[in-house]
C-alpha positions, 0 to 999 in steps of 0.5 A: 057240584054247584054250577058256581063253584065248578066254574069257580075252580076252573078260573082258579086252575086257568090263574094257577096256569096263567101264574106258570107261562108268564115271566118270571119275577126280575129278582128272587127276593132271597130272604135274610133271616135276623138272629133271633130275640128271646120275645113271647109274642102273643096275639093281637087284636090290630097291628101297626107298621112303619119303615123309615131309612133307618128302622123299621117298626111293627106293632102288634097291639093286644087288650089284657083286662081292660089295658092296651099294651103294644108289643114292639120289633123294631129292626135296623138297616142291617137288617137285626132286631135291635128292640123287642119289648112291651109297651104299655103305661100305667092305667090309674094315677089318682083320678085320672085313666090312662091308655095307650091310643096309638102310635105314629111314626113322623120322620126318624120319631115313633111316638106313642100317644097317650088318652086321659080322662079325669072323671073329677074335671070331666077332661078328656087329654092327649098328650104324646111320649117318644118312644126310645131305642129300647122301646121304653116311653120318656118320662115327660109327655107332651100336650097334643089337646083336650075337650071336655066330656059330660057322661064318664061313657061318652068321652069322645074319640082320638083318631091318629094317623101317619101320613103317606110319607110318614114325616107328618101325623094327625090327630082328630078328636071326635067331641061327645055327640050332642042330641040334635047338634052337629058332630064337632071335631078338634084337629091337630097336625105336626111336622116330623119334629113334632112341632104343631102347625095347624091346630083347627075345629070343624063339624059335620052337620046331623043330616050326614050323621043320620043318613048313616041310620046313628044319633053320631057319627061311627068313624070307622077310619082316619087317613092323612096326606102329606098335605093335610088333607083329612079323611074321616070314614065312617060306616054306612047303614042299610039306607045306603047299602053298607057304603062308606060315608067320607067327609074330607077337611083340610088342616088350616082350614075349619071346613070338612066336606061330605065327598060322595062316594055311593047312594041308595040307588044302587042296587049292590051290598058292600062287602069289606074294603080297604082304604089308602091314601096316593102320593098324590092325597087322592083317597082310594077305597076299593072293596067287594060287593054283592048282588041279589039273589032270587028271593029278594036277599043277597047273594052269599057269595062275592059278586064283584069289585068296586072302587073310588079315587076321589078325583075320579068320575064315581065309584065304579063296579066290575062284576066277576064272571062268575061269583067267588066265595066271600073275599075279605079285603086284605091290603089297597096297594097303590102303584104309579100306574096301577093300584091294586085290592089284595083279597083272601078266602078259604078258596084262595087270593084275588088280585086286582088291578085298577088303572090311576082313574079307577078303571078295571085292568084284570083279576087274577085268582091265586089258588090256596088252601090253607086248612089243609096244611095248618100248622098248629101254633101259638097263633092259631087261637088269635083271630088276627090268625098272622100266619095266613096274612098276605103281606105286600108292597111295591118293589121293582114298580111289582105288586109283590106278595108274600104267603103261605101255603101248603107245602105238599103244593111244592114238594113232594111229600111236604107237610104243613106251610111253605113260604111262597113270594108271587109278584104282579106287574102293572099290566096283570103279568103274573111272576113263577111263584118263589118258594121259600122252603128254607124258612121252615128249617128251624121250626119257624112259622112266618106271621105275614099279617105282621109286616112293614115295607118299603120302596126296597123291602118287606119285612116279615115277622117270624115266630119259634117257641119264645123267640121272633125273627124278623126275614127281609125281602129284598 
């Protein structure tokens, strides 16, 4: 056996240990299983969430052809699914192509927005629709804005996003990119009424864009705070080792700024990232890195973790003791003392912790492997693989963490996946694993991927034949 991969089963034993002789978690999260809704749900190629007092909604968006169709279940305070249905609108209306860009969720309003280009006046329009308790769209739309389009293939961009506290959305449309000229942006900010109450434009200038080694600006993300601060994420290129390049603009203002976050000195690859915008509308990105290897290309395997917030002193890096296999970057979780980058592999979760100025505080790894107690489902052909995602959120100031794992782990001759609840506190002290073994009674699979939380719960979707559940934690 490799030196690396022994040591690297030795720090998953000694987690699996430390998990065992640390206090155990204030509550036991009991579930609380929905009745079931007659729904098919299919896969999906991305997934939306948002929780208010009153409903939680989760989003599951899914291509068939070439039209964008998101699959709503919407649960009430008691904790029922009272929706379940498609949402889509028509693609073709005369000259005009409609598709579905999104929803955001601003106050007690889910809203749907609406992308159309018409090729005869080279238009491209935004307009936005309230999403009813039935899951339907209104008959009328409301203008957001437009921008004109030359090429029918460079129409621009919507990006949208919900802020942290979900009572205000944004939107930026990304103009066609113009050879030579900077990259132009119309904002668009509204309260939880959906009244406008700041409408601006800003550009980013070219030298930016083409440190990224495009002719435009690949913005790969869109955060908002509760303020209107507006955070544009684009990919980076080999120039600057895959880094992200972030450009901050401020809604009632026309400036948008690049905010250093890595330069090309630095002798690391970035890996997969998440980023979150704080209460406090600082941006945090936090990721995986690697490190060269002997013959001058990098390392297969994750080095270590890095982080950004932006009123920090730059990123910081912190190597492992010993590298892991590839860690995708699942959830960024930001606590009141403490923010957290959840990742997975085939060998198991990470955790860390991060301290409020970006400092490493611990990691913790979780052993898991699924593959040897996959079940065979509906799902299991989707590449969002929902039953292998790890949903999370803060409840009782914890990191908690809801999976699955193998069954055989927890009881004696168990088959398939078991339901495992795990929580962190803020000082890296790691609860007794919950197991859920009730859950899998009725032949129903939990789809952790395909959650919503808030300050009081998470909310797991659920599937059987043609049915979804929703189970709540508490």
């Amino acid at each position: 056996m490799h030196v690396k991969q022994l040591t690297f089963l030795l720090l998953i034993l000694f987690g699996s240990l430390r998990l065992a002789a640390q206090d155990k978690a204030p509550a036991s999260y009991a579930p609380i299983v929905s009745a079931a809704k007659q729904f098919a749900l299919k896969p999906g190629i991305d997934f939306l969430s948002y929780s208010n007092q009153q409903n939680d909604f989760m989003l599951v968006g899914r291509l068939e052809n070439t039209e964008k169709i998101y699959s709503l279940v919407m649960t009430d305070d008691g904790d029922e699914i009272v929706t379940a249905s498609n949402i889509r609108v028509a693609t073709e209306v005369g000259d005009n192509h409609f598709k579905l860009a999104g929803l955001a969720l601003a106050g007690s309003n889910l809203t749907a927005f609406v992308e159309s280009h018409n090729r005869q006046t080279g238009r491209n329009v935004m307009a936005m629709q309230a999403v009813d308790k039935n899951g339907g769209l209104t008959s009328e739309g409301m203008l957001v804005g437009y921008f004109d389009f030359i090429k029918a293939d460079d129409p621009g961009f919507w990006h949208i996003a919900s802020s942290p506290d979900q009572k205000k959305i944004a939107l930026v449309a990304q103009l066609p990119h113009e050879v030579n000229k900077p990259e132009r942006f119309k904002y668009f900010f509204m309260d939880e009424n959906l009244t406008m109450t700041q409408t601006g434009e800003f550009s980013v200038g070219n030298e930016y864009a083409k440190t990224a080694g495009y002719q435009g600006l690949p913005v790969a993300d869109f955060l908002v705070s509760d303020k209107g601060d507006l955070y544009l994420i684009a990919a980076g290129s080999a120039e600057n080792r895959h880094f992200p390049l972030v450009y901050k603009g401020v809604a009632g203002s026309d400036q948008c700024v690049p905010v250093p976050v890595a330069g090309a000195t630095i002798d690391y690859e970035c890996g997969n990232y998440r980023a979150t915008v704080n209460p406090a509308g600082e941006l945090i990105i936090a990721g995986y890195f690697q490190k060269k290897d002997g013959t001058g290309g990098m390392d297969a395997l994750t080095s270590g973790s890095w982080n950004f917030i932006t009123s920090g002193q730059g990123i910081k890096f912190s190597t492992f003791e010993t590298p892991v296999p590839v860690l995708s970057a699942d959830h960024l979780v930001s606590g009141k003392d403490t923010y957290f980058l959840v990742g997975c592999s085939r060998a198991g979760i990470h955790i860390s912790g991060f301290k409020a100025e970006g400092n490493k505080k611990f990691e913790i790894p979780v052993a898991r492997d699924l593959m040897a107690g996959m079940a065979m489902h509906d799902h299991s052909s989707s590449k969002a693989k929902p039953e292998e995602g790890i949903a999370s959120a803060i409840l009782d100031s914890k990191l908690c963490l809801i999976y699955n794992d193998q069954a055989g782990k927890y009881k004696t001759g168990g088959t398939g996946l078991i339901t495992i609840g795990l929580s962190v506190s803020n000082e890296g002290l790691a609860g007794t694993p919950v197991v859920y073994d009730s859950l899998t009674a009725d032949n129903t699979l939990l789809l952790p991927k395909f959650y919503s939380a808030n300050a009081d719960h998470i909310r797991v979707l659920a599937s059987a034949e043609n049915e979804v559940k929703v189970i709540t934690f508490r």
